[in-house]
Every structure is written in C-alpha cells, then in structure tokens.
N, C-alpha and C positions, 0 to 999 in steps of 0.2 A: 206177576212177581210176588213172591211169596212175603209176606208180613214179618219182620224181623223186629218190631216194635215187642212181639208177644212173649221173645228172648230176652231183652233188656232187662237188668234193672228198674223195678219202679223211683220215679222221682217224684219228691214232695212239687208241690204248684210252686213254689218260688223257686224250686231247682227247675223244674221245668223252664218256666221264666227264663234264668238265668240260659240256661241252657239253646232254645230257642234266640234269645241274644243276640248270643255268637254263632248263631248259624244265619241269623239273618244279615249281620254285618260282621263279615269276617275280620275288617280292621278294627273291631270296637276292642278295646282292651275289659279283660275280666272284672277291674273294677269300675270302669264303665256300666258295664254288664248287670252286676250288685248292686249297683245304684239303683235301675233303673226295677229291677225284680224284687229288691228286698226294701225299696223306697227308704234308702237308708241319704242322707244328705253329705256325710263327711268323709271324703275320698279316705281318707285313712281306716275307716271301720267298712269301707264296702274293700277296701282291701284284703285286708282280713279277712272277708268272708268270700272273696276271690280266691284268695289263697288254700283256704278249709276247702271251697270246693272244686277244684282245680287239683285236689290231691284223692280225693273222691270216688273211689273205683267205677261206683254207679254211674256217676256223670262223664269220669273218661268214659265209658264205654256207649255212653250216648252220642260224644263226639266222635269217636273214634266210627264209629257207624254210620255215622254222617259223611265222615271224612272217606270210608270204606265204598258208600254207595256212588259219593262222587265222582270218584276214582273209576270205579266200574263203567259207571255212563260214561264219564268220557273215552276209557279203554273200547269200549262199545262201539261207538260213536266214527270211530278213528279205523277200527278195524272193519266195520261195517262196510264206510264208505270210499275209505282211501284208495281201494285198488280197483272202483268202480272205471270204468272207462267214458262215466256221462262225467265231465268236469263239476256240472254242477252239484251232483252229489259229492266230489271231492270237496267243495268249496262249504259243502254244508258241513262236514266233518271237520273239517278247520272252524270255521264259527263257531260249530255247535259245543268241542272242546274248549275255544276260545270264551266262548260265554261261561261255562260250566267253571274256567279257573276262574274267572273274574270272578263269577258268584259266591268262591269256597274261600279265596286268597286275597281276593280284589283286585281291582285294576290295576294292571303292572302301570309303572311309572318308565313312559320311553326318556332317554335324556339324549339330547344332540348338543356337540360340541360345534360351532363353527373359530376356524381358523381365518382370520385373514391374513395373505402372504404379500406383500408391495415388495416387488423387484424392477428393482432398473433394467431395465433390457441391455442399454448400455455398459452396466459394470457385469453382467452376465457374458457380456461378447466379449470382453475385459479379459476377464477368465480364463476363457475356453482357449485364447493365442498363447 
C-alpha cells in the first residue's frame, strides 16, 4: 500500500498529538483531545484550541485520511469476502467491517424496548361474540 503520510500536510507534535487522539478514541470529544496534547487543564482553553484546530486544513486533512483509509478497508473487506461461497469468510467480512466501525465511530449502542402485554383471555373471548 502506498504511503499517503508523504502527501499530508506536516503537523506540529501537539497537532500530531491532538490528532492521533481522535483517531484513537473516536468518541473523545476535540476538547477532550487538547487537554490531553496541549496539557492544558481548563476545558474552556482546550476548547479553543479544539476549535483553531478543528478548522485547520492541515489536520482535516489528516483526519479526513484517516477516515478515507477506514472506509476503504472496510469497502475491501466486504467486497472481498461477501460473495465468497466458504460462510466463514463471509463471516469474517462482517466482523472485520464490524470491528473497523467500532474503531473509527465506536461502538454502536444496541437499545431494546421490552413490552409487557396482560390480557385476560376471558375479556378477549368477551370480544370476539
């Protein structure tokens, strides 16, 4: 696979930082991220500096490359294996895109509703004459 690092934008080591971040933990919010790169203490100034760099061409385009290569592996992944005739390579192509969202997006959150229904059987027969 060819090096697409060598196209990017250079970033300063706390962009880097910052940047590395958010690819490590998809759900960390940007001034999460500031905090943790620019060792700054007061969510309101790692804000700020969320904000500067989050508008940043250089570092979109480090994410956005991130986000581009993800995409690809799992388009890969999917096409590769999905019209295999061995299930188990089916099965890995589900996983494997299935791991690759979680990594980029994070873990989707399943939600289940239970219902419970009490009927009288009695006023049900009730009814139905």
């Amino acid at each position: 696979m060819e090096n697409d690092s060598k196209k990017l934008p250079k970033l300063t080591r706390k962009q880097r930082v910052f940047v590395n971040e958010l690819k490590k933990n998809p759900k960390m919010s940007g001034t999460q991220a500031a905090m943790k790169a620019y060792d700054v203490k007061s969510e309101r100034v790692a804000s700020v500096i969320s904000s500067e760099n989050l508008t940043k061409p250089s570092i979109i385009s480090h994410l956005n490359n991130y986000n581009e290569l993800i995409e690809s592996t799992i388009t890969n992944a999917i096409t590769e294996y999905s019209t295999s005739s061995d299930i188990k390579e089916r099965t890995l192509a589900v996983d494997t895109s299935k791991w690759v969202h979680d990594k980029l997006h994070g873990k989707a959150i399943q939600r289940t509703e239970n219902t419970n229904l009490n009927i009288n059987i009695q006023d049900a027969l009730d009814l139905l004459r």
